[in-house]
C-alpha positions in Angstrom: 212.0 80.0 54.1 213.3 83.1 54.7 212.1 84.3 51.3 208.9 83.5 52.1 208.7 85.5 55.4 210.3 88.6 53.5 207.6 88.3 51.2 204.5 88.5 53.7 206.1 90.8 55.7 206.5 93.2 52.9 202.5 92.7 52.1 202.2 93.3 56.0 204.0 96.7 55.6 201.8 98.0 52.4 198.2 97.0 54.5 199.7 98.5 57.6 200.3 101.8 55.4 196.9 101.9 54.9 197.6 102.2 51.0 195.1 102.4 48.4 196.7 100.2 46.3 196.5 97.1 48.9 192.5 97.0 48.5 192.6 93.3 46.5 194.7 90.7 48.5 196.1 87.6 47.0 198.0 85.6 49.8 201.2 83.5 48.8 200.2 80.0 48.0 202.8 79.0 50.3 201.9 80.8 53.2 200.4 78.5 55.8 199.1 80.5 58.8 197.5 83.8 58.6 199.0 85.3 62.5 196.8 87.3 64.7 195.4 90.3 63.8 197.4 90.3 60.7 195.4 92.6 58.9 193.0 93.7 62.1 191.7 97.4 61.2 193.0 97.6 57.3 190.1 100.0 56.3 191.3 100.3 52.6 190.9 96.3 52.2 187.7 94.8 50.3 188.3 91.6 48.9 191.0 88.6 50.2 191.5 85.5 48.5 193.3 83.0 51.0 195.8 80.9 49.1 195.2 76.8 48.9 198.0 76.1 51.8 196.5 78.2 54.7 195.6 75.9 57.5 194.4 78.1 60.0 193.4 81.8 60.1 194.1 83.3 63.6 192.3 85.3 65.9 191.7 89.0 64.7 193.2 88.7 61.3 190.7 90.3 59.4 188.7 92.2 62.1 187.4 95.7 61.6 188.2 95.8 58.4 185.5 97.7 57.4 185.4 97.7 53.2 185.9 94.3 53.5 183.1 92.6 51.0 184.6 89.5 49.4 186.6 86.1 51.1 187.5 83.3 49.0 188.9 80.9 51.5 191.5 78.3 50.6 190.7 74.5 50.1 192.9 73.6 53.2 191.8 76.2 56.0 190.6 73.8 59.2 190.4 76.6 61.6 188.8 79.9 61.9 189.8 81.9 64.7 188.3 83.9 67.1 186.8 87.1 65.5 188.6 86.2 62.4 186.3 88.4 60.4 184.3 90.4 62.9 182.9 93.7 62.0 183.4 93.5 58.6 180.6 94.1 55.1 180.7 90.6 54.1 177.9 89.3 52.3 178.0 85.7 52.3 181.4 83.4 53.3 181.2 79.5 52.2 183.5 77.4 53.9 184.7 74.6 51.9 185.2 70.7 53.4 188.4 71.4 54.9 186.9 73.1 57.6 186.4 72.3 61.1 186.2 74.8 63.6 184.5 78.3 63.7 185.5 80.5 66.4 184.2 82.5 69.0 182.5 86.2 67.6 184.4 85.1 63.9 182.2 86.7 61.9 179.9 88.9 65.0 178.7 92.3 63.9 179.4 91.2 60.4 175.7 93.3 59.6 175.6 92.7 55.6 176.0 88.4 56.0 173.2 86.8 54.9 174.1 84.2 53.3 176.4 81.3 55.5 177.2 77.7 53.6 179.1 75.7 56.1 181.0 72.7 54.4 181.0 68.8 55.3 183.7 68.7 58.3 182.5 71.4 60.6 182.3 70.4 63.9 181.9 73.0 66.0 180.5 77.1 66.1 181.9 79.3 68.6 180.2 81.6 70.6 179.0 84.2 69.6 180.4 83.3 66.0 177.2 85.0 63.6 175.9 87.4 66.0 174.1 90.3 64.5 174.3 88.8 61.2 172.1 89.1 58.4 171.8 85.3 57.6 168.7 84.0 56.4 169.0 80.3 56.8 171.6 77.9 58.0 171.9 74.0 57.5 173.7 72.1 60.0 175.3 69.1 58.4 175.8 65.9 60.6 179.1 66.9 61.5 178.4 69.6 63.5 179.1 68.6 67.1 178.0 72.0 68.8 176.7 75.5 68.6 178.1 78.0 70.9 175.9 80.2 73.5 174.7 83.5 71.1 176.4 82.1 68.4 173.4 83.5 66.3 172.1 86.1 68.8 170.1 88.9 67.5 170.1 87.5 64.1 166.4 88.5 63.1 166.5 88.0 59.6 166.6 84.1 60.2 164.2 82.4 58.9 165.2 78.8 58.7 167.1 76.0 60.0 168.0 72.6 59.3 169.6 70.3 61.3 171.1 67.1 60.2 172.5 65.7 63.3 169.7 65.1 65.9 172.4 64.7 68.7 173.9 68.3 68.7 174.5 70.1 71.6 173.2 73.9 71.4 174.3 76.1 74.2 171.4 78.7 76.2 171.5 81.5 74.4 172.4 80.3 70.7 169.4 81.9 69.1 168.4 84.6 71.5 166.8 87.3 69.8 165.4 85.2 66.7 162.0 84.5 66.5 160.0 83.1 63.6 162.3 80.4 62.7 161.4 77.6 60.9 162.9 74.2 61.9 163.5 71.2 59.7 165.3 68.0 62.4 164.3 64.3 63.0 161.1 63.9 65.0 161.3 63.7 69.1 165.2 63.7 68.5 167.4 66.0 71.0 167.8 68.6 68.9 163.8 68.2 67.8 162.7 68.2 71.4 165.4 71.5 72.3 163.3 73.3 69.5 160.3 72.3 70.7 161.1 74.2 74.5 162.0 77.4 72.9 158.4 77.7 71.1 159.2 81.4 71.2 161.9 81.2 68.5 161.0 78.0 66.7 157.9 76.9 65.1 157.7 73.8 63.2 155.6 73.6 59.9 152.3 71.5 59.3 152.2 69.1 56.6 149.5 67.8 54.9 148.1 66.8 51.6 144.9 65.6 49.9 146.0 62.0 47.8 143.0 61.1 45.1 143.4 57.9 43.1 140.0 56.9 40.6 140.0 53.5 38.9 136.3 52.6 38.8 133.3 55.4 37.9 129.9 53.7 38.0 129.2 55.0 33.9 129.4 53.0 31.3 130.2 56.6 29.4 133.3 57.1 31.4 136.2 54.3 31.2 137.5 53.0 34.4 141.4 53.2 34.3 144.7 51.0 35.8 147.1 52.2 38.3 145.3 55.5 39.3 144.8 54.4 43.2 147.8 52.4 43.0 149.6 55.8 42.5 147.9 57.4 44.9 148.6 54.9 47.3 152.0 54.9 46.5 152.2 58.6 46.9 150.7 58.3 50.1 153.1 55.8 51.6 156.4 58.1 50.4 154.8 61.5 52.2 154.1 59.9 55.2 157.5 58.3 55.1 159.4 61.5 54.8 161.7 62.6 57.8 162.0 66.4 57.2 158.6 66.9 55.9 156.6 64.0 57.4 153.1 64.6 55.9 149.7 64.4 57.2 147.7 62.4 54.3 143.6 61.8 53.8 143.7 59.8 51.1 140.8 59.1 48.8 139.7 56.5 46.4 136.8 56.4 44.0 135.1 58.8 45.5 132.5 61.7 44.1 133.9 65.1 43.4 132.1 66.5 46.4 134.5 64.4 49.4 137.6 65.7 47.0 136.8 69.2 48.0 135.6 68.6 51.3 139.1 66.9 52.5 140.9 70.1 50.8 138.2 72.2 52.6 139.4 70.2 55.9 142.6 71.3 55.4 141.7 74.7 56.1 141.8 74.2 60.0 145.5 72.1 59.9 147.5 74.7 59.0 148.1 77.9 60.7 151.2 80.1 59.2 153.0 80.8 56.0 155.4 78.3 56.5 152.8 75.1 56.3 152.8 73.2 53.5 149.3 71.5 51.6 149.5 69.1 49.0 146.4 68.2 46.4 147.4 65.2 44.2 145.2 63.5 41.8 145.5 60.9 39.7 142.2 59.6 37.1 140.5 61.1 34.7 141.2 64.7 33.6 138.5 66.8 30.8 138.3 69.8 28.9 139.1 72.5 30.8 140.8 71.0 33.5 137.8 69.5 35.1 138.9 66.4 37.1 135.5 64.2 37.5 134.2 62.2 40.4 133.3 58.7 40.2 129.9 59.4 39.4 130.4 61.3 36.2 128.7 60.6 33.2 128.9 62.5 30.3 126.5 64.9 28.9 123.5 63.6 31.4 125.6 64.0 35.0 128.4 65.8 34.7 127.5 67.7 37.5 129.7 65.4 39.4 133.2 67.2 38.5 135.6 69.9 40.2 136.6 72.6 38.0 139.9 74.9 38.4 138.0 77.4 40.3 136.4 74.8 42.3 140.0 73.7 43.2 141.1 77.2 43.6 138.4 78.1 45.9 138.4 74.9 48.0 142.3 76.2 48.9 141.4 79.7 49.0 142.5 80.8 52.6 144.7 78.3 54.0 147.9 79.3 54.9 151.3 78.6 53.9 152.4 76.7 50.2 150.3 74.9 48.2 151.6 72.1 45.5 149.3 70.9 43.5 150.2 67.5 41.3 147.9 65.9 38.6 148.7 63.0 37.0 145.2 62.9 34.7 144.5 62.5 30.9 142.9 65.0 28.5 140.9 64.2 25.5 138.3 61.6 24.9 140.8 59.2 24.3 140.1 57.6 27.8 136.4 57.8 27.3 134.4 54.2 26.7 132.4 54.7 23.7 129.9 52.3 22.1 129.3 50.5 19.1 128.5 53.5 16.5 129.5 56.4 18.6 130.9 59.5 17.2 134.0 60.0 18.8 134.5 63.1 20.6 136.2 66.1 19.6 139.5 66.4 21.0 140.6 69.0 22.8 144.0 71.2 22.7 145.7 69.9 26.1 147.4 74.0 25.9 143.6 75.1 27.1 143.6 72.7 29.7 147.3 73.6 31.1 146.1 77.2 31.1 142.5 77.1 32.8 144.2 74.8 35.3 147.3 77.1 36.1 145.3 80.5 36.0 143.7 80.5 38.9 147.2 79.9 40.6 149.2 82.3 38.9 146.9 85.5 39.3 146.1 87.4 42.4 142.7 87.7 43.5 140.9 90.6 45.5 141.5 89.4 48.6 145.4 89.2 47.8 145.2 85.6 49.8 147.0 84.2 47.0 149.6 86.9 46.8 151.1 86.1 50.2 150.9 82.4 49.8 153.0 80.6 47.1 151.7 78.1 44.3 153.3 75.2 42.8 151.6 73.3 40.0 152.9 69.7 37.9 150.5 68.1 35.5 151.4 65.1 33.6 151.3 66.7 30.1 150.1 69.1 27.7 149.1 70.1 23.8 146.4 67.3 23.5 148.7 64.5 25.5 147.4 62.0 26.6 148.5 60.9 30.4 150.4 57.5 30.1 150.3 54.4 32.2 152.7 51.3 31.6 152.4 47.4 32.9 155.9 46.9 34.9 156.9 43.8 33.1 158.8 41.8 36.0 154.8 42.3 38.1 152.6 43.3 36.0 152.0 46.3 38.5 150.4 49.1 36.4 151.9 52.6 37.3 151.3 55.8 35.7 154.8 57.1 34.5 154.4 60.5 35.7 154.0 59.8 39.3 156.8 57.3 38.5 159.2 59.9 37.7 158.1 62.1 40.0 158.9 60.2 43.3 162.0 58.7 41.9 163.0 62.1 41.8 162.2 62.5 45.5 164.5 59.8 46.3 161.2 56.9 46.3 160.5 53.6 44.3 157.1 53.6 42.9 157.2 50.0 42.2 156.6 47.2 44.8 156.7 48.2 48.5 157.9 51.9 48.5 161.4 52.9 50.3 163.5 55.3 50.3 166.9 56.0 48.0 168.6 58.6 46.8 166.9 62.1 45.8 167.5 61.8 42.0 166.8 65.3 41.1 168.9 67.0 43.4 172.0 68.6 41.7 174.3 67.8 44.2 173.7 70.1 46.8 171.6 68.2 49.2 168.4 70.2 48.6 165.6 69.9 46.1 163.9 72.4 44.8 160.9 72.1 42.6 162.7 73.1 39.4 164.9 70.3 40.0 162.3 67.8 40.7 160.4 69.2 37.9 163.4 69.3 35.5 163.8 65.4 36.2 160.3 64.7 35.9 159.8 65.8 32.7 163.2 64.0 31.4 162.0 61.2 32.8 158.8 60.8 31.4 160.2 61.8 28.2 162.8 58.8 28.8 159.8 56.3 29.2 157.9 57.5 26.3 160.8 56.8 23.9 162.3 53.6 25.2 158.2 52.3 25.1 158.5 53.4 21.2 161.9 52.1 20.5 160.3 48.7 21.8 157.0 49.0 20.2 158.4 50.6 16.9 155.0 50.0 15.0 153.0 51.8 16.9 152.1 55.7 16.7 152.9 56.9 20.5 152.5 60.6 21.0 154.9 62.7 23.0 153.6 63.4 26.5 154.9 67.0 28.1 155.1 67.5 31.5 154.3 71.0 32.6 155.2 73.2 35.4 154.0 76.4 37.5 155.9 78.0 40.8 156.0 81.7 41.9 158.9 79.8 43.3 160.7 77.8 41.3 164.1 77.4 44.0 161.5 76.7 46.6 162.5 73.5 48.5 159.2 71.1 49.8 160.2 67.8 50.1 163.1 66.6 52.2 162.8 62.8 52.3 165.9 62.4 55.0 167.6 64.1 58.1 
């Protein structure tokens, strides 16, 4: 034992010197406690890495020390004292599951934070503990118990928070000096209702989508389909399910092109900031060119009963926020009824459809409305695919398997009555972007398409694609729980 104290206090005596050398610091693995004010001042010190025994890290013991840039803490370290690492040029600090307390002004004054990851056990935030930080967003798991008064005062780069325990206790004064935050917590819960009072830091996003299913179109030109309002129904029922982002949904079924664009037109008075989210999904039949037709369609004598992508572009031209945009259609004639002695029609390269859909997303137009609102864009397939829709064999219940994939990857059955499980897609971390839910997706439907042909091994079944679009991509929409 007394080895081990000789050893840290010679480490002491080289930081107190103020040498040069002492500016990476690996603490003993044995060392349990880091004392108070241990290192408090060291202005040569820029990165510590905390050994795996450290329990507790006392009050002062990194403080003002101003090169400091770079903690790793230690899987065992329950207790951050009181100003720990105050004044110092950290840029982010993740504290791992050991973790429990956070103490008064800990990291205050740290100006270069912005990026805070708190683990699983934390329970409580002291005051004052982020103030004049530059953190961006911060995600309160269920085990925090409370937030101290100022504990992220004067933090005006924050942005967003989420808050997993609808019971916390937030002291006056814990977000003084923000404004502009985004809050993500269980509807008309404590924490919900606390936000609600202080309107002039919080605001809470609108959500609300546009849900299209076609089966039946009145031509005898244009073949009716399985599944499509089913989907759409389906997709309705997991949206407005959601707990973090609850969504707003007119649905609509078999309807001309002309009440698809006037619900997305509707839209435009429901959502008021940058932080709002609208959804367009549509599931039926999809053309050349990325036309998506109403009910009414019929080819080559009324096809003026269609939306094309700069229809659908200008129909969400000026509302606010993110749009998502999810088509679960067909492209080629392959859908199309033909009769007796009919020349089949030509089919189309699925690539030109992906791209006169996407393009109106992905460029900026005069008015520069699109370049301060973000896009994110999944169809069903591409390169001449066709769209495909399977009979579940235990009900019979027809579902297309994109939208299949795509809510089990939110965490939602699309078969029977819809409930919520586990977000398939996420990678662990509790958040889903739409990279992940696309990545998933696309496996899955790739997954369906080949067990269909290893059970059907005589028939010629195409490959269907699944293709994607974000400005984005780490972007996080849906969050089916709280």
């Amino acid at each position: 034992m007394k080895h081990k104290l000789a050893v840290f206090a010679l480490i002491l005596a080289l930081m107190a010197a103020d040498s040069a050398l002492a500016s990476t610091l690996t603490l003993p693995t044995s060392l349990k406690t880091i004392k108070k004010n241990a290192f408090s001042g060291n202005t040569s010190l820029t990165s510590v890495t905390v050994g795996n025994q450290v329990t507790e890290i006392e009050e002062g013991a990194f403080a003002d020390c101003t090169k400091l840039a770079s903690v790793s803490l230690g899987s065992k370290v329950e207790t951050i004292g009181d100003s720990a690492f105050s004044n110092t040029v950290l840029k982010k600090i993740t504290f791992g599951d050991s973790v429990q307390s956070i103490g008064s002004g800990a990291f205050q004054g740290c100006a270069k934070l912005a990026s805070v990851t708190l683990g699983s056990k934390v329970e409580t935030i002291g005051d004052s503990a982020f103030a004049n930080t530059a953190v961006t967003e911060m995600t309160f798991g269920s085990s925090v118990q409370s937030i101290g008064s100022g504990a992220f005062q004067n933090c005006t780069s924050l942005r967003k928070v989420t808050f997993n325990n609808p019971d916390i206790t937030i002291e006056d004064g814990a977000f003084e000096g923000c404004s502009n935050v985004t809050v993500y917590a269980k509807p008309n819960s404590a924490v919900w209702n606390y936000a609600k009072e202080k309107s002039e830091i919080f605001v809470f996003p609108t959500y609300q989508a546009v849900v299209v299913g076609q089966n039946a179109y009145s031509s005898t030109s244009v073949a009716s389909l399985q599944g499509c309002v089913e989907d759409a129904e389906h997709m309705q029922a997991m949206l407005e399910d959601m707990e973090g982002t609850k969504f707003k949904v007119d649905i609509k079924e078999n309807v001309p092109a002309a009440k698809i664009t006037s619900a997305i037109g509707n839209m435009k008075s429901g959502a008021g900031s940058d932080q709002d989210v609208t959804l367009f999904y549509y599931a039926g039949h999809g053309y050349k060119g990325g036309i998506l037709i109403g009910i009414n369609y019929n080819s080559g004598f009324n096809s003026y009963d269609k939306i094309e992508p700069s229809d659908l572009k200008k129909a969400l031209d000026g509302i606010p926020g993110e749009k998502v945009v999810i088509i679960d259609a067909c492209f080629s004639g392959g859908l199309i009824g033909k009769g007796d002695g009919e020349e089949e029609e030509e089919q189309v390269d699925f690539e030109e459809f992906a791209e006169a859909f996407m393009e109106p997303f992905t460029l900026t137009d005069r008015s520069g409305e699109l370049a301060a609102s973000h896009y994110h864009v999944i169809v069903s397939c591409s390169l001449s695919e066709e769209s495909y829709s399977l009979n579940d064999e235990a009900s019979g219940e027809r579902y297309g398997i994109f939208t299949y994939g795509l809510m089990e990857g939110i965490g939602y059955n699309r078969l029977g009555t819809v409930s919520r499980g586990t977000m398939k897609a996420d990678d662990g971390d509790g958040k889903l972007t739409m990279q992940e839910l696309f990545d998933y997706t696309a496996q899955a439907v790739t997954d369906k398409v080949q067990g269909y042909k290893e059970r059907h091994p005589d028939e010629e079944v195409d490959p269907q694609t699944v293709t994607f679009y974000s400005d984005e991509p780490d972007r996080v929409i849906f969050i089916p729980s709280l």
